[in-house]
C-alpha positions in Angstrom: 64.3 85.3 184.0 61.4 86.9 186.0 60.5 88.3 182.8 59.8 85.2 181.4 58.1 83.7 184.2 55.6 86.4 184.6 55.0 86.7 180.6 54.5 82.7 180.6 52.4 83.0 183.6 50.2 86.2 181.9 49.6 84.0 178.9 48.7 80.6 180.8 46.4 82.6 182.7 44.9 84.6 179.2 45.2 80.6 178.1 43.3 79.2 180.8 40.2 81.8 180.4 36.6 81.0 178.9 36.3 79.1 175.9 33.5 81.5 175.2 33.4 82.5 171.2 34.5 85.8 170.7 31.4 86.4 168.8 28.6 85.7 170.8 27.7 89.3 171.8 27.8 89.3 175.3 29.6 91.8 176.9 29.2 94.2 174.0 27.2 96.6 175.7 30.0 98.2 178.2 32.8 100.9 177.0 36.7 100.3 177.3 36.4 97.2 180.2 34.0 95.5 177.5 36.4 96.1 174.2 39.9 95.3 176.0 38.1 91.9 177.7 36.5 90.7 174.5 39.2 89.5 172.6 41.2 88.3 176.0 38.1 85.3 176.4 37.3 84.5 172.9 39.7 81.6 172.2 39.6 82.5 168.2 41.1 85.9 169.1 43.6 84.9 171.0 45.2 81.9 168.9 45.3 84.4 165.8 46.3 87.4 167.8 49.3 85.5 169.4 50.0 84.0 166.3 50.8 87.1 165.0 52.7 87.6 167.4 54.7 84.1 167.2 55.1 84.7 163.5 56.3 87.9 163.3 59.0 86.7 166.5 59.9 83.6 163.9 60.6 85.9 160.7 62.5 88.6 163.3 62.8 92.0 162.9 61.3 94.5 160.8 58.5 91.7 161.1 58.8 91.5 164.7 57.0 94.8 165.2 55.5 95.3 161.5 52.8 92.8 162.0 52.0 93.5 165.4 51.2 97.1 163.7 49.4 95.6 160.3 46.9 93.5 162.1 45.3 96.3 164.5 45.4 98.7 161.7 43.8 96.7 159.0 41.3 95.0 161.7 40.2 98.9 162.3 39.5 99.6 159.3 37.7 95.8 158.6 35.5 97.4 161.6 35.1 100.4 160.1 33.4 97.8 157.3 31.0 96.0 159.5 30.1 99.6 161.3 29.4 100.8 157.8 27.2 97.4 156.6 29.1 96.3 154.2 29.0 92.8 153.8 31.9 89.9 153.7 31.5 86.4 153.5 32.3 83.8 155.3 33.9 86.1 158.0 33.6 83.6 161.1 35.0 80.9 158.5 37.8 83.5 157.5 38.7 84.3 161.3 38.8 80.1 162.2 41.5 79.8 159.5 43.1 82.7 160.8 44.2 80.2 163.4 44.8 77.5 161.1 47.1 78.9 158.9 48.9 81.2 160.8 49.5 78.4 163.2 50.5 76.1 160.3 53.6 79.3 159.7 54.5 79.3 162.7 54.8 75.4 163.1 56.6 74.8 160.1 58.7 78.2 160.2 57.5 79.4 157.0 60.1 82.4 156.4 57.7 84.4 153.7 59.2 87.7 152.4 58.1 90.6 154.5 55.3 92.0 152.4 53.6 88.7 151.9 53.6 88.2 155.6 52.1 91.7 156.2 49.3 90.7 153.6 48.6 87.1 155.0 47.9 89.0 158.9 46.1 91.9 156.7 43.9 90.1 155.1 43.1 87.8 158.5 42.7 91.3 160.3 40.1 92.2 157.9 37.7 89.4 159.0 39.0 90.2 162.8 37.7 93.5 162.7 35.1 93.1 160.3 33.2 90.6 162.8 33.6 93.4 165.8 32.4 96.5 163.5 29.3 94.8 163.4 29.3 94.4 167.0 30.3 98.0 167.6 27.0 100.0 167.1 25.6 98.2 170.1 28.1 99.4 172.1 27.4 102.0 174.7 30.5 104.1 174.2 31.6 102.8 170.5 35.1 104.5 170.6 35.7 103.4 174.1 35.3 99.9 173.4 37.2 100.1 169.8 40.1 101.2 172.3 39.8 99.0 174.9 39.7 95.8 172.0 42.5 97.4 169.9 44.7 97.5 173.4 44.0 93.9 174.4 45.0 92.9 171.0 48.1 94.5 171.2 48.8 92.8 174.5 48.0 89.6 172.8 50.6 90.6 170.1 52.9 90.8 172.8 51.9 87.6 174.4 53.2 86.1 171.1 56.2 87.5 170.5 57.5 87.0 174.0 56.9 83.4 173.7 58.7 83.8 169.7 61.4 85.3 171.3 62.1 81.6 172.6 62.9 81.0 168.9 66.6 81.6 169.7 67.5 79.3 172.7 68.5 75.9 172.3 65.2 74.1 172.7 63.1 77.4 171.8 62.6 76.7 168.1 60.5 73.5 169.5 58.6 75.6 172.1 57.3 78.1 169.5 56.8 75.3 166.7 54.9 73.5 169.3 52.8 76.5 170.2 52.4 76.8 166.6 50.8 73.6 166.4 48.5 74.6 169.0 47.0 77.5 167.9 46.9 75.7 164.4 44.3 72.8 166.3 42.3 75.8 168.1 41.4 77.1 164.3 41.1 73.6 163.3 38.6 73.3 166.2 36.8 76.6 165.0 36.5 75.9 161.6 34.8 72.4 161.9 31.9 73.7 164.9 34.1 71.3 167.3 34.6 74.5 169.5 
């Protein structure tokens, strides 16, 4: 039980942080304390990185794990896109329905076959990474921030799944359907400039 207490308290807290968009730039500039607080205060990261999370909880294992793992590998090498220059459109737009539809799984329980769930969160990780590749030349110590983003990712993953892993309990199927909904109005929120 202390588990679960100090889980829902770590992701209140990540919850309760800035509104700030994950994209405006600031804080760029540092190494590993930059990269692991970026996504941590940009609201759009976090609804679509605990989505994941919540998704892959929802579906149950191999998913459980599998798309924690897709998203920060694709999302590496959609970075490894906008280091490079190479344009995608519409990547903000991509990375507001991120939240949107992975929310929209998660609320309504969507139980998609594994390898259509891995390239739903792929293609989503793509535009994740893609927007923070561009970022990354600024950087002072590029790697060192690629790290420190790709960790608090991760941690976000877990954030997700610990609150899926509700999914079994009596009234937890609610709990992650209504956190589903959530993160669904977050992207909503995104995608029409309300946020």
């Amino acid at each position: 039980m202390k588990r679960w207490l100090l889980l829902s308290f770590a992701m209140v807290m990540m919850l309760a942080a800035s509104a700030a968009q994950a994209h405006s730039g600031e804080g760029v500039t540092g190494g590993l304390v930059s990269g692991f607080r970026h996504p941590l205060f940009g609201w759009d990261h976090v609804v679509a990185m605990v989505a994941v999370g919540l998704w892959g909880a929802v579906l149950g294992a191999p998913a459980l794990w599998l798309l924690p793992v897709v998203f920060p590998v694709v999302m590496a090498l959609g970075g490894a896109l906008g280091v490079a220059g190479v344009p995608i459109p519409a990547v903000e737009t991509g990375i507001a329905l991120s939240g949107v539809v992975l929310g929209l799984l998660v609320a309504f329980a969507i139980r998609a076959p594994l390898w259509v769930a891995a390239v739903i969160v792929g293609a989503f990780a793509v535009f994740h990474g893609h927007a923070h590749g561009t970022e990354l030349p600024e950087a002072t110590s590029p790697i060192a921030y690629a790290v420190g983003f790709v960790v608090a990712t991760g941690i976000l993953h877990l954030a997700g799944i610990a609150i899926g892993l509700l999914w079994g309990r009596p009234w937890g199927a609610w709990a992650v359907r209504g956190a589903g909904v959530v993160v669904a109005l977050v992207g909503a929120a995104f995608l029409t400039g309300v946020a």
